[in-house]
N, C-alpha and C positions, 0 to 999 in steps of 0.2 A: 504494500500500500504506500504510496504517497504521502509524503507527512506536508503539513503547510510549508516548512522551512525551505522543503526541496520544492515543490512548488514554485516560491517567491524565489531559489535561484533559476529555475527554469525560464520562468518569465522573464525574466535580467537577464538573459542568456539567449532570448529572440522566439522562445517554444510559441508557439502559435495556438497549442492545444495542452490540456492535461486538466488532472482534480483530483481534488480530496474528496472528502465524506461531503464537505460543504462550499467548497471554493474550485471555482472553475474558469481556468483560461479562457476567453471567445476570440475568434479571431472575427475582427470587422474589417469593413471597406478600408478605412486607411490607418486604422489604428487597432490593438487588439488590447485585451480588457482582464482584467483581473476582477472575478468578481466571486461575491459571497453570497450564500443563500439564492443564488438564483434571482438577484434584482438588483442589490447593492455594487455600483461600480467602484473599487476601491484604489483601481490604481490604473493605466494606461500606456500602452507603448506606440510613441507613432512610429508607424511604420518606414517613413523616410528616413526619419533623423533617429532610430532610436531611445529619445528621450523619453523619460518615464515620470508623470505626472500622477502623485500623488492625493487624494480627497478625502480633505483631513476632516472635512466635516464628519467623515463618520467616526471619526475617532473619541470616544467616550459613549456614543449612539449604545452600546452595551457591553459587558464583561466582557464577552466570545465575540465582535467585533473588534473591538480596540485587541485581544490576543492576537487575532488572525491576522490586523494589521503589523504586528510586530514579529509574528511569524514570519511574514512575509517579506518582510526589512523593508518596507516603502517609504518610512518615514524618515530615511536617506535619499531621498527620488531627488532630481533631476529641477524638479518645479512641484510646487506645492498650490492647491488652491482650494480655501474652503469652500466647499463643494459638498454635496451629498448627490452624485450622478447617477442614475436608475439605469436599468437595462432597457426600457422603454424610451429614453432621453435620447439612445442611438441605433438601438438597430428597427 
């Protein structure tokens, strides 16, 4: 099984695709997505430039959010913006 950790290195490392029990790679039109529970966008890679944008809004949103964030080490990302981005917000 996949633990978040290795996850949130995969995604930093260009994976397009993968998941945990609850956090799932998507791959979009120009950018691909780190997301939790199936709504929550928690973090972002564009696809040109590599940079990984971080949305800190959700950080505190709950216990097992704010962990998965730190799992996932995003809150080293690239660009930060408080944000809470849904999975309906893009694709």
């Amino acid at each position: 099984m996949t633990t978040a950790n290795d996850l949130g290195r995969m995604f930093k490392e260009g994976a397009t695709s993968g998941r945990t029990n609850n956090i799932r790679i998507i791959n979009g039109k120009g950018k691909t997505y780190v997301v939790d529970y199936g709504w929550a966008i928690l973090g972002s890679r564009d696809k040109k430039t590599g940079k990984i944008t971080y949305y800190s809004g959700w950080d505190g949103y709950s216990p097992t959010t704010s962990k998965h964030i730190s799992q996932l080490g995003l809150r080293g990302a690239d660009r930060v913006m408080k944000a809470r981005k849904h999975l309906d917000d893009v694709m």
